[in-house]
Structure formats: structure tokens, C-alpha cells
N, C-alpha and C positions, 0 to 999 in steps of 0.2 A: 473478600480477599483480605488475607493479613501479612503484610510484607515489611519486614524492619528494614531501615534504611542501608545496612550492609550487613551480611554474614560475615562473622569471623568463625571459622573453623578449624579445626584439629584432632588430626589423624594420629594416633600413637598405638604401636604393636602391642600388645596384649599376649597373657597366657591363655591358655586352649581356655575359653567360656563353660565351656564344659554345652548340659544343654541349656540351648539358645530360648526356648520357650521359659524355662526357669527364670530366667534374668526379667522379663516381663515386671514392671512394677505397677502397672495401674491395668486398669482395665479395657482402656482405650486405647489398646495395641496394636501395633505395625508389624507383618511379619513376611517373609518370604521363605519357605526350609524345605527342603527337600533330602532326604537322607541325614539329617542331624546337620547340614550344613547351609550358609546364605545368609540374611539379615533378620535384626529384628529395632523396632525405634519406638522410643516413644518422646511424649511433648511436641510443641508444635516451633517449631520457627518458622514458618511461612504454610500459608494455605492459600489456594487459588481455585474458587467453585466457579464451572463453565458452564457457560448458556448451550445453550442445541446450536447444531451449526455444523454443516460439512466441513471447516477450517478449525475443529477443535483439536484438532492434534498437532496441527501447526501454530494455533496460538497456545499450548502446552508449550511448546516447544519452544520458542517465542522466549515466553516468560520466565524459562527454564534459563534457556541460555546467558538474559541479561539478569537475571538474580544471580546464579553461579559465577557467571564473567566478572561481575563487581565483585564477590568477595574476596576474603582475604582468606588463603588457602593453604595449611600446613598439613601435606600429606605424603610423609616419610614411605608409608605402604604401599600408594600404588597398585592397588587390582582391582576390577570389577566391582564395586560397591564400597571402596573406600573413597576417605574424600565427602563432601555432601553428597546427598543423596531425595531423591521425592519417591517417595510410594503412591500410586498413583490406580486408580478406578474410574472406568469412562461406562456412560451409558450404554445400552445395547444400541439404541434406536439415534440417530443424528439428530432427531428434534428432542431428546432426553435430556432435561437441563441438570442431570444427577450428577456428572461429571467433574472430580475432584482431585485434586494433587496435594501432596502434604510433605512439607521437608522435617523431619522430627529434631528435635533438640540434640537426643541420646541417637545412636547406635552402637550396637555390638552386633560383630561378621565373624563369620571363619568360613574361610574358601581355601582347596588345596592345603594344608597343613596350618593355612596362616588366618591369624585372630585380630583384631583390632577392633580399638572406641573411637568411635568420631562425638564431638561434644560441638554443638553450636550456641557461639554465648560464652557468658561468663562461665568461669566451672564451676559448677552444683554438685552436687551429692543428688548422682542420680536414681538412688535408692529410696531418695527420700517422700516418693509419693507411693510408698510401698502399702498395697491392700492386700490383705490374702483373696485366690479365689475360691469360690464357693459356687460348688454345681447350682445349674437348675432346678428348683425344687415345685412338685406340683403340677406339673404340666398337662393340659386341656390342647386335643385340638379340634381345627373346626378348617371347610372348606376353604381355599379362596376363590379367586373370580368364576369358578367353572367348576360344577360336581362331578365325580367321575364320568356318571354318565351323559352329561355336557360336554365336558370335553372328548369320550367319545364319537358325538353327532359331530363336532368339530374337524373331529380327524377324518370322518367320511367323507364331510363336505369337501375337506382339501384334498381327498386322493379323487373326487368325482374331479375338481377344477385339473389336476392333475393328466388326468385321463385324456379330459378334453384337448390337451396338448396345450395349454394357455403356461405350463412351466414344467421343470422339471423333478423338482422336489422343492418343499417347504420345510421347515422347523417349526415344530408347533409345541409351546410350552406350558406349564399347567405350574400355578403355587399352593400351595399348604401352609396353615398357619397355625404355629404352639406361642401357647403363651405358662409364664411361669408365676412364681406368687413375688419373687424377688428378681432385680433387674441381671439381666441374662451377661456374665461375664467369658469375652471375647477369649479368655487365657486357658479356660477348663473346655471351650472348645478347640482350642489349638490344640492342647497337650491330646487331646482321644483323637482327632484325626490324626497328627502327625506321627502317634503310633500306632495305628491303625493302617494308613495308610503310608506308609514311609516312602513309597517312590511317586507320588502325587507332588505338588507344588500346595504346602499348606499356603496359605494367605489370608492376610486380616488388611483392611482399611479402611477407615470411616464407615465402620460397620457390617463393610460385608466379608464375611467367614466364610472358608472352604477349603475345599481341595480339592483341586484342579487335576486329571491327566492330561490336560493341552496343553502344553508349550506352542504359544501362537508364534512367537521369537524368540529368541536369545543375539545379543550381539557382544561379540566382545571382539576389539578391534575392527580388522575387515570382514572377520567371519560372520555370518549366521545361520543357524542352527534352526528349525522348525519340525515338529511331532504332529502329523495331520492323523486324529481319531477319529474315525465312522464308520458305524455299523456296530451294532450292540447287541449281548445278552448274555443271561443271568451265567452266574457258577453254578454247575452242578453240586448234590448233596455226596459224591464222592469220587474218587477218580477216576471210575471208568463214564460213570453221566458224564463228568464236567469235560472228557478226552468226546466224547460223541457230540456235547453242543459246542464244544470248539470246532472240529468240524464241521456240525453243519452252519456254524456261522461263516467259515471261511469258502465253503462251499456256494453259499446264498448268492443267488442275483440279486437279489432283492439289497443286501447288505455288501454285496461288492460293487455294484452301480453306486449307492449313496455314498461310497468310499469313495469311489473314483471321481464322483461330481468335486469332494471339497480337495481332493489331493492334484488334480485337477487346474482349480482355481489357484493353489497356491504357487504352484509352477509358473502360472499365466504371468498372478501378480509381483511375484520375485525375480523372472528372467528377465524386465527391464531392470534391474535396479540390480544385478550381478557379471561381473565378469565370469564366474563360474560358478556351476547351479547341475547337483545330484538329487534326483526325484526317481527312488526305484521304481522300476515296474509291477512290482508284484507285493502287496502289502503284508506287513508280519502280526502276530498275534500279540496283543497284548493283556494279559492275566492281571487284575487286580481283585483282592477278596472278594467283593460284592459282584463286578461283572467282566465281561471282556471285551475289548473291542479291536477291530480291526485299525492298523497300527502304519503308518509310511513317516519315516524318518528322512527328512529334506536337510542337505545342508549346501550350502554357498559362500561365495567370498564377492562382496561391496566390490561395483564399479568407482564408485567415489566416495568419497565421506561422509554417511548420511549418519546421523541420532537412530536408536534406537527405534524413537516414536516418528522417526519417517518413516519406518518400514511397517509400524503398528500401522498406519493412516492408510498403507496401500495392501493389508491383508484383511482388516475389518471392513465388513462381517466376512467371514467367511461361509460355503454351502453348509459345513458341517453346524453352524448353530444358526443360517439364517436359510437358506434355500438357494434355488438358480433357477431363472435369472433372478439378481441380485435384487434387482427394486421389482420385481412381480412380486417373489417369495415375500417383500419388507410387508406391502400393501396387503398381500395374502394375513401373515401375520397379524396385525394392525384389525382387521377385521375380524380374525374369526377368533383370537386368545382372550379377549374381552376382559383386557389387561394393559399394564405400565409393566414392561419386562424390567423400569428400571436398572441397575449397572447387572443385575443376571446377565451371560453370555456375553457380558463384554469385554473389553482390554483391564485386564489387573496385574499388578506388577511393580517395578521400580526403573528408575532412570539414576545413573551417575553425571556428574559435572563434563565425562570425558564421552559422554551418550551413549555409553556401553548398556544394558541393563538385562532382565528376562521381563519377559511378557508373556503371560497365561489367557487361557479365555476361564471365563468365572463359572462355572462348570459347577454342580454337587455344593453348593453355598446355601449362603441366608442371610436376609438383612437383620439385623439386630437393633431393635431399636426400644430401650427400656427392658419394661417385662414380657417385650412380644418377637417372636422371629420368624420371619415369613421365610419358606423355603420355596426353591425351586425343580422343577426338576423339566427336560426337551427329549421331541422324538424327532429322531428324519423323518420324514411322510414322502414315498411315493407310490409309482402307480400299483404297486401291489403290496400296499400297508394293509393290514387287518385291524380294526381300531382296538378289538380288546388286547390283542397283542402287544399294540404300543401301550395301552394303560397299563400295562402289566410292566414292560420296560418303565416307563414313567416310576412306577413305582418303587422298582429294582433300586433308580436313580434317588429318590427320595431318601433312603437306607441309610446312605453315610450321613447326611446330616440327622437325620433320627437317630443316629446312634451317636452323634456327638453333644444332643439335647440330655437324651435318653441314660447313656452311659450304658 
């Protein structure tokens, strides 16, 4: 933990940034963007690495409040992410002691028409740790915990336990690891997702890169906003394929149950904690380059005052990246991935001083560490999974980060 004795901070309007990933001056970058707009930080002014523990998101929160409460706060702007701010990665697993918040020095935002720097600290010349990036060059890959055809036998074993009625679906995830000849920079993976995928949620923090299409929450004031995705498969090679597997995806039991389990769940876990809560009945299609998934847009308004990361603590995990029941599918997991999902599938995101923030599940990422990046990619598994099937999804999923290595 590195925590200076008070923040002083300051908020000033700014011209349009123009793009957000451009301003990036080092490699150890903070990002949050969706359609060219949201945050991005770098430098550190406080960091807080959490132990495993069901009470991690309330001692987040905790630490959050009396670090921002003490400082000294000049923020003429006023919206969602101005003001300080922490960018923040939680483990997938509660005994995952990966779990990290970071309040950056620098930021630059544009929300809504409007631009702003926030500076923590004396004012520096936030340029001045300026690196060019420079792709991955050279890249080797090799298995991680589980070869195809391992994790295969995996996936059978979870839809036989399935079967037997002991749950209802499991998430069972697979990694891949590239490694490069030079240390892998966080900024030239931003820039290829976030045009690539532009209505994704790109995201960098303490290493872990992606882009995200789950919106686990959003809060801004009483409101919150939630994107529950499940059920998956490829694009077709042109538009009459890609018009027949849309279809039969939205037609699927098989991918309309695993929908219905996490959208589901979200409604259980949100209707205490709303005075009023929309959960359509009937789930919409959502189209991104690589695949498509089935799509339920939730939104509600706060019975009382809660942080952002009150509402992260009562949605994680959700069925769509962990299973149902909640702690069979964990155990399930834990056993057969023969793996540390570390922060994969977890809460990634940001929090403001007023505890407004969005919060992503880590979805299509990779940890970055040096010259090596492990990637991730998850399947729903139930009782009528076909394991090559899922490898094949699995693999679909692996694509965006191979193509943000790769170019």
C-alpha cells in the first residue's frame, strides 16, 4: 500500500483531448473508453493491493472514502470521473489476493461534450515521462494450464456433474500465453482494441488489457445501468451466414437458458438494493466483429446511497462468468481449470470521490507482465454443452486479444 499523507487535487476544463489513448505517456497505463470517450491516468498517487477476503470490496471502499474524504478537492467540473478518481481490478476468485486500486497522478476525461485534467500533487509536466510505443515484435505461443484437448475432457466432466443435477451451469476458462522479444506495451494494445472494437469498454490497469462487452454496472447518481451477456457465437463469413447464426443463436435453448441463469441473477441481486429495477423479458442481439451474444439491458434507480463498489460486491460473480449455484459452479471451477483465473472475469473499472463510477467484467484481456501475456478466454457449460463446440467458442474469444498482440 502507498498512501501519501493528503491528496490535493485539481480539476480544470480543458479543450476536447482530442484521442484519449494518444495522450498515454508511459506504458503503464490507466484507461477506461468506450466510443472515443471516459478516462485515462497515469502515475501513481496512492495504491492499495488487497488480500482475498469476502469483505474486499467493502474494505475498497473503506479506503476509498477516508483517502478522498481527507483530501483537498478543487473540482470546478463536476461529472462522473472528475475530481480523483481509482482505477481499480479485483480478482475473480475471493481467496485471489490480485486485487488492486490505483489513484493515478494525471488524468484526462471527456464525457458528454465536456474535457477535463485532474493533477494529484504538485504540477508537473505531465508529458514528461513520454515513451513512444512500439508493437510486439516476435511473438511465440505456447499452451497454458490446460491443452486443447484438456480442457476439452474438462468441459465433459462439467456437463456430466451438470447433468447429474449437482448445478446448473458452470464457466469454465482456458489461457494462452504469447510472449514477445521486447517488454509488451499497454498503449499499442489499447490503440488496436479500441478501434477495433469501439463499443466495448477498452481497459488497462496494473496490467490487465481488454475489452470488455459487460458492463457489470454503471452508477451515476441514483441511477444504475447494467448489460447482462450470455450466450455466444462466431460471425459469419457474410451476411446471409452471419443473418442464419444470429438466429440460431437467439433461437438456442441451450444459449437462451445460460442467458436467463445470469440475467436472472442480476435482477435477484439488484432488486434489494433499488427502489425501481427494468429487467426485459426477452433478451436483444448484440453484434460485435468477432462474435455475438445474447444481450439484456437492466437499468434502475438506488434505494439509498450506495458507492458504486456496494453494488460491484452484491453482483460479483455473476452466472454469466461464474455458474449457478454460485459457490458449487466456484468449487466446480477451482477443480477442473487447473488454474489461478487471477483478475480475468473480474470487477475492472473506476470509482469517483462522489462513488459514481462504471464497472466491467474483464472479459477478452490479458495480463501483461514484461515480455509475456497470458491471455484468457470462458465458456458457459451446461447440460447440453458439446466440448468441441465450446473450444471453438473459446477460441473465437481468444481473437481480440490475438489481434491486439498480433496487429
Amino acid at each position: 500500500m502507498t498512501v501519501p499523507d493528503r491528496l490535493v487535487v485539481r480539476t480544470t476544463p480543458v479543450a476536447d483531448p482530442g484521442d484519449l489513448v494518444a495522450r498515454l505517456p508511459h506504458p503503464a497505463a490507466l484507461a477506461w473508453i468506450r466510443h472515443g470517450e471516459g478516462i485515462v491516468g497515469w502515475g501513481e498517487a496512492a495504491r492499495l493491493r488487497l488480500p482475498g477476503g469476502e469483505d474486499r470490496f467493502a474494505a475498497a471502499d473503506r479506503w476509498l472514502r477516508e483517502l478522498f474524504g481527507a483530501a483537498s478537492v478543487d473540482d470546478p467540473v463536476q461529472v462522473p470521473g472528475s475530481g480523483p478518481v481509482a482505477f481499480g481490478s479485483f480478482g475473480f476468485d475471493p481467496k485471489s489476493p490480485d486485487s488492486v486500486l490505483i489513484v493515478p497522478r494525471w488524468v484526462v476525461g471527456r464525457r458528454d461534450g465536456v474535457a477535463w485534467l485532474t493533477t494529484v500533487g504538485a504540477d508537473a509536466d505531465p508529458l514528461a515521462l513520454v515513451r513512444e510505443p512500439a508493437a510486439p515484435s516476435r511473438l511465440s505461443w505456447s499452451d497454458g494450464a490446460l491443452s486443447a484437448p484438456a480442457w476439452e475432457q474438462a468441459v465433459e466432466r462439467a456437463v456430466e456433474r451438470i447433468r447429474s443435477g449437482r448445478l446448473g451451469k458452470a464457466v469454465l476458462a482456458r489461457d494462452l500465453y504469447a510472449r514477445a522479444d521486447e517488454p509488451i506495451d499497454a498503449r499499442v494494445l489499447l490503440r488496436r482494441l479500441a478501434d477495433r472494437f469501439p463499443g466495448c469498454y477498452t481497459f488497462s490497469c496494473a496490467g490487465l488489457v481488454g475489452a470488455t462487452p459487460e458492463l457489470l454496472i454503471r452508477r451515476t447518481g441514483d441511477r444504475v445501468d447494467s448489460l447482462v451477456l450470455a450466450g455466444t457465437t462466431a460471425r459469419g463469413g457474410d451476411p446471409e451466414q452471419d443473418a442464419r447464426r444470429a438466429e440460431r443463436l437467439f433461437a438456442s435453448p441451450k444459449d437462451r437458458q445460460e442467458h436467463a441463469y445470469a440475467a436472472e441473477m442480476v435482477r435477484d441481486a439488484l432488486a434489494p438494493l433499488c427502489a425501481e429495477l427494468s429487467v426485459p423479458d426477452q433478451p436483444e442481439l448484440l453484434r460485435l466483429p468477432n462474435v455475438m451474444h445474447l444481450a439484456s439491458a437492466v437499468h434502475g434507480r438506488l434505494n439509498e446511497a450506495r458507492s458504486v463498489l456496494d453494488v460491484v460486491a452484491a453482483l460479483h460473480p455473476t452466472p454469466a462468468v461464474c455458474g449457478t449455484p454460485t459457490d458449487t459452479a466456484l468449487d466446480l471451477i477451482r477443480e477442473l481449470e487447473a488454474m489461478d483465473r487471477g483478475r480475468y472475469a473480474g470487477p475492472v473499472g473506476w470509482v469517483d470521490a462522489r462513488g459514481d463510477g462504471e464497472w466491467g467484467i474483464a472479459l477478452r484481456c490479458a495480463e501483461i507482465d514484461g515480455t509475456r501475456a497470458r491471455l484468457f478466454a470462458g465458456c458457459g457449460i451446461v447440460a447440453d454443452s458439446v466440448p468441441a463446440d465450446e473450444l471453438a467458442e473459446a477460441q473465437n474469444k481468444f481473437r481480440a486479444m490475438q489481434y491486439a498482440l498480433e496487429g
